[in-house]
N, C-alpha and C positions, 0 to 999 in steps of 0.2 A: 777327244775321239777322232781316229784318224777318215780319212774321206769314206774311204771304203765304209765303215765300221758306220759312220752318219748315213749313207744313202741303204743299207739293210734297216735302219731303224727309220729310217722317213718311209721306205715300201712298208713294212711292219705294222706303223702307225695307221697307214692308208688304208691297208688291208682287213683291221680293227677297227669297228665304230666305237666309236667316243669312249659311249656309254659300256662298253666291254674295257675298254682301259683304264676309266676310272673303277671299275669294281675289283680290276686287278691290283690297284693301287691302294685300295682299302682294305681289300682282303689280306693283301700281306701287310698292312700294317697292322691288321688286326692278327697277326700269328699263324693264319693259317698256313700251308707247305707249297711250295711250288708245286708240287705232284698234285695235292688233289686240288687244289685251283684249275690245273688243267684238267684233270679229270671232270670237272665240273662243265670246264667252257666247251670239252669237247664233246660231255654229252649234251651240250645244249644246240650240236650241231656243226659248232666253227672247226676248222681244221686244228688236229692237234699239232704236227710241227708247225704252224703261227704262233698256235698260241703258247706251247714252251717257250719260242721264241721269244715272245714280246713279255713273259713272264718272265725271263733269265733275263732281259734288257734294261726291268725295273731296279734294278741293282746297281746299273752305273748311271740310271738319270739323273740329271743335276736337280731334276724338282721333286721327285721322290728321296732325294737323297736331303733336300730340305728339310721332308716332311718328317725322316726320320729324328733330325734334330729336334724339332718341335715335339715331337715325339717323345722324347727325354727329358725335355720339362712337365709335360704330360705325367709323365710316371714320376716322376719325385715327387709332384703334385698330390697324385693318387696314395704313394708310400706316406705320404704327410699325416693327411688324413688320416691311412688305415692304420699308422700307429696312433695317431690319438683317440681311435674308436676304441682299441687296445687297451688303452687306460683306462678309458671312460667303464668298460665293460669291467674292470677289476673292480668298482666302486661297491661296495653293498648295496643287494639289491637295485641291480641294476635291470636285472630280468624281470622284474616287478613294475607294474603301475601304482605307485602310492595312492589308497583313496583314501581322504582326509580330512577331517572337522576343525576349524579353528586356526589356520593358518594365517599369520599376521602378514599385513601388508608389505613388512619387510622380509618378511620370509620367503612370499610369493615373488617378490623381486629378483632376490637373491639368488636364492634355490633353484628356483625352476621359471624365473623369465631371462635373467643373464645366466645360469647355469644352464637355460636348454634341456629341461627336462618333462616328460607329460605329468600330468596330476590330474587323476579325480576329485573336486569337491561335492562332498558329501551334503552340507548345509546351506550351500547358497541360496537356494529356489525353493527352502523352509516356509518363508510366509507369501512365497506366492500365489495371490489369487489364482493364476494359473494350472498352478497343482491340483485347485479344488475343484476349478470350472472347466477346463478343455478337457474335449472329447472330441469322437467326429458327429455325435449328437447333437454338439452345443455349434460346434461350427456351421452346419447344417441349418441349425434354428437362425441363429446370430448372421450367418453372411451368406448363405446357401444360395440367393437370388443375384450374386456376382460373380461376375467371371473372371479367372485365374488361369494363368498362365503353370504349364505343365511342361513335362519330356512325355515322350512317351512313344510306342514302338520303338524300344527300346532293345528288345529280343534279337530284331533280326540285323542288328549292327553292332559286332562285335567292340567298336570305337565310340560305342555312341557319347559318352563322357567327350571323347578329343571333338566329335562332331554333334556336341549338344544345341549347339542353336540351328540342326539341318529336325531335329524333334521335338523343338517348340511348336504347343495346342494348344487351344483356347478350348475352354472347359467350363460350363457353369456349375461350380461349386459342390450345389448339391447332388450332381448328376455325376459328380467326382467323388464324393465319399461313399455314394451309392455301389458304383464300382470297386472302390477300395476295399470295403466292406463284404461285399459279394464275390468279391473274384480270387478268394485266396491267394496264398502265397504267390508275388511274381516281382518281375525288376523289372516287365514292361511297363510299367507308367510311376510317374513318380512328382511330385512337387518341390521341387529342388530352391536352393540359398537362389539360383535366376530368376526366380517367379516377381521375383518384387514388391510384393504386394504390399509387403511393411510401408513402401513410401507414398501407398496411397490413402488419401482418408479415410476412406469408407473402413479400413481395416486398422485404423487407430484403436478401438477399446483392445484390439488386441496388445498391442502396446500397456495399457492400462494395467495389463493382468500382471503385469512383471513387476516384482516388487526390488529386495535388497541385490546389488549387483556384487560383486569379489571388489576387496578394496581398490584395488587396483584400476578400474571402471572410473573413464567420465560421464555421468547419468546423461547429462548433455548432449550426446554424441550418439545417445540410444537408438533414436529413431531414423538419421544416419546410415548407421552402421550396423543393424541389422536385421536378420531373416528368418523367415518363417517354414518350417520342413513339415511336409505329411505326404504317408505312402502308407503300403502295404507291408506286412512281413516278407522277407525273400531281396527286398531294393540294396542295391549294392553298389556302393560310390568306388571306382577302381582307383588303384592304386596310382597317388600321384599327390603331390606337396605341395602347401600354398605360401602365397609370396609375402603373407602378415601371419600373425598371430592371433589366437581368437581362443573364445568360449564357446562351448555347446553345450546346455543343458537339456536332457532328456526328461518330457514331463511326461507322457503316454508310450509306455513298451519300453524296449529295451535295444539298445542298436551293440553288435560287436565293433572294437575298435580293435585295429593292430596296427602298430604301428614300428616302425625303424629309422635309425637315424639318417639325421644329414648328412654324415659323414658316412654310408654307406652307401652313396650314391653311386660311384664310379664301379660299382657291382649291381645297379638296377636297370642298365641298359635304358638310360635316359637318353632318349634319343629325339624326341619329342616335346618341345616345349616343358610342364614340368607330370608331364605322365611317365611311366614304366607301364610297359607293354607285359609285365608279369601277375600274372592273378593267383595272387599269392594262399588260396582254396584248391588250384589246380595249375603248380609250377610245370613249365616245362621245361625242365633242366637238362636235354639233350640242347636246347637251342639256348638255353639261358643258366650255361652250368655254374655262372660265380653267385648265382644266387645260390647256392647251397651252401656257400659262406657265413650268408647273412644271420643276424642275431632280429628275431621279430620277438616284441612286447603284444600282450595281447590282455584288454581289460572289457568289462561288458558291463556298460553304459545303463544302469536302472532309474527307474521313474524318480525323479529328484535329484540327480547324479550331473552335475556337472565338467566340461571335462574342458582342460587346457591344452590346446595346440602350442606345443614351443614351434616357435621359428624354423623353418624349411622341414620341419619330419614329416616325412612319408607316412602316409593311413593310408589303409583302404577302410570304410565300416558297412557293415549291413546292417540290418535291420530286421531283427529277431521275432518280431509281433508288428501290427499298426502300430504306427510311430507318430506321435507330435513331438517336435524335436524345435527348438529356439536358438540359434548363435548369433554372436557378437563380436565383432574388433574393435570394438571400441575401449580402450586400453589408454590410459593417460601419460603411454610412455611412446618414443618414438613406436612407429607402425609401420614404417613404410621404407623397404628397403629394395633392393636392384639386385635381380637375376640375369644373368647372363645364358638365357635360355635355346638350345637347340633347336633347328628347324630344320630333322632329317625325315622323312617321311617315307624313306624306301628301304630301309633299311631293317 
C-alpha cells in the first residue's frame, strides 16, 4: 500500500468506531453486498462516502484478507458435512424415528450409539413402579412439604433457556403442582434436568421407582446421572444440542420431539454456545433462510416411551399434556466428549 493509499485508510479507520468496522468485516464475510452494507450504515446515520469507503478498503486489508483464507477452510468444512448429511438422508427411512421393542444391546451400540441415530424404546419403563405410581397426586402426597428448585417467568425472556440460571425459584412442591395443575397450558414455569433434586435424599424413593434400564445402562451410575422433569402442557425446551448422550423416558403425558442432525449445524446459526436462536414452531426464514434447507425428524413421546439422544443432535421438545418425564446419561460407554462451542452474543 502506497503512503498516500495508507494515510486515507488510517483517516477512515479514525473516522469509524471500532465496533462499525468489525461489523463490516463480518457482514462481508458473511455474503452480504457492499451496497446494502452501506445502505445499512448509512441509515444508521454515519456518512455514506465513509462508509463506501472503508467498505471498498475491506478488500485489500491484509487481515481481512486472512480472514478470507480461513474462510475457505470454513466451507470445505461445511461441504464435508453437507455431503455426508447427503448420504445419511438416502438411508431408508431416514425421515422416521424408529420406535421399537427388543433391540439388543449390540444393536443399540451399533445402530444408533456409533451409527448416531434417534430411537424410541417402547419396552424399557414396562415394569416400572413408576408407570404405576407417578402422578402430580402422588408427588404431592410423597414430597409436597419440600422445596425444589424451578425456571420460571419464563414468558417474558425470549432466551430464557440461554439465560436459565437468571429464572431459578424456589418453590414448595406442593404449591408447584398446585399451579401446574391450575394454570393450564404455558412455558412459564417449568421443572427442568437443573432442579437436581435426584441428588438429594429426601427424593431417593423416587429413584426406587425406576426399575429395568436399556442394556446399554450402568445401574451404578443411576443416581449420578440423573433428572427428574415436571411442568405443564405448552413447556418447550428450545432448540439446542447436548454435549453426551442420554435417555428420556416419558411416564405421565406426552412431550413432541424434533429433532436434526449434527451435521446440519452450519445451517442452524449456531452462534451461541450449543443453542440455535431458530424456533423451529415459528422459523424466521427472512433472517434465517438456510434453515429452509433443513431435513427435521419429528416423533411424539407417549407414557412408557423412551427416547435415545444420539450425540450432538439438535431437539427442541414440548410438552403436549402435564409431563412427568425421567432421563439419564448414564450409558456404560464413553460419555463425555469436547465441543468447541461459540461465544457470539450479538450477532
Amino acid at each position: 500500500m502506497n503512503t498516500a493509499a495508507s494515510a486515507t485508510s488510517t483517516a477512515t479507520q479514525e473516522a469509524l468506531a471500532d465496533n462499525w468496522l468489525q461489523w463490516a468485516a463480518e457482514n462481508r464475510l458473511r455474503g452480504c453486498t457492499p451496497e446494502s452494507m452501506v445502505d445499512t450504515m448509512a441509515a444508521a446515520g454515519l456518512d455514506r462516502a465513509l462508509c463506501a469507503q472503508a467498505v471498498a478498503m475491506l478488500e485489500t486489508d491484509p487481515v481481512y484478507r486472512a480472514a478470507l483464507r480461513h474462510q475457505q477452510l470454513l466451507r470445505k468444512l461445511e461441504s464435508v458435512v453437507a455431503n455426508q448429511q447427503k448420504l445419511w438422508e438416502m438411508r431408508p427411512g431416514y425421515g422416521q424415528v424408529e420406535k421399537r421393542a427388543g433391540v439388543s444391546r449390540d444393536e443399540l451400540l451399533d445402530r444408533y450409539v456409533c451409527g448416531s441415530r434417534p430411537l424410541v424404546l417402547t419396552d424399557v419403563a414396562a415394569d416400572w413402579p413408576a408407570m404405576r405410581r407417578w402422578s402430580p397426586a402422588d408427588l404431592k402426597a410423597r414430597f409436597g412439604h419440600l422445596d425444589i428448585e424451578i425456571q420460571a417467568e419464563r414468558n417474558a425472556d425470549p432466551r430464557y433457556e440461554e439465560n436459565k440460571l437468571q429464572h431459578r425459584h424456589t418453590a414448595r412442591l406442593a404449591d408447584f403442582v398446585d399451579r401446574v395443575l391450575a394454570g393450564g397450558p404455558t412455558n412459564d414455569y417449568y421443572m427442568t434436568a437443573n432442579n437436581e433434586a435426584l441428588r438429594r435424599p429426601e427424593f431417593a424413593p423416587l429413584l426406587a421407582d425406576i426399575g429395568t434400564l436399556p442394556s446399554i445402562c450402568d445401574r451404578a451410575e443411576l443416581p449420578r446421572l440423573s433428572s427428574f422433569w415436571f411442568g405443564p402442557a405448552g413447556t418447550n425446551t428450545p432448540l439446542h444440542h447436548d454435549t453426551i448422550m442420554l435417555f428420556h423416558t416419558q411416564v405421565v403425558g406426552r412431550k413432541r420431539w424434533r429433532f436434526i442432525s449434527p451435521l446440519e449445524s452450519p445451517k442452524l446459526y449456531n452462534f451461541n454456545n450449543v443453542f440455535s436462536p431458530i424456533d423451529i414452531d415459528r422459523p424466521d426464514l427472512a433472517r434465517y433462510p438456510l434453515f429452509s434447507q433443513v431435513k427435521v425428524l419429528e416423533v411424539v413421546a407417549e407414557p412408557g416411551d423412551t427416547v435415545f439422544l444420539p450425540l450432538g443432535w439438535w431437539h427442541q421438545v414440548t410438552s403436549l399434556d402435564v409431563s412427568l418425564s425421567f432421563s439419564y446419561s448414564n450409558l456404560a460407554v464413553p460419555n463425555h466428549y469436547s465441543f468447541a462451542n461459540p461465544d457470539i452474543h450479538d450477532w
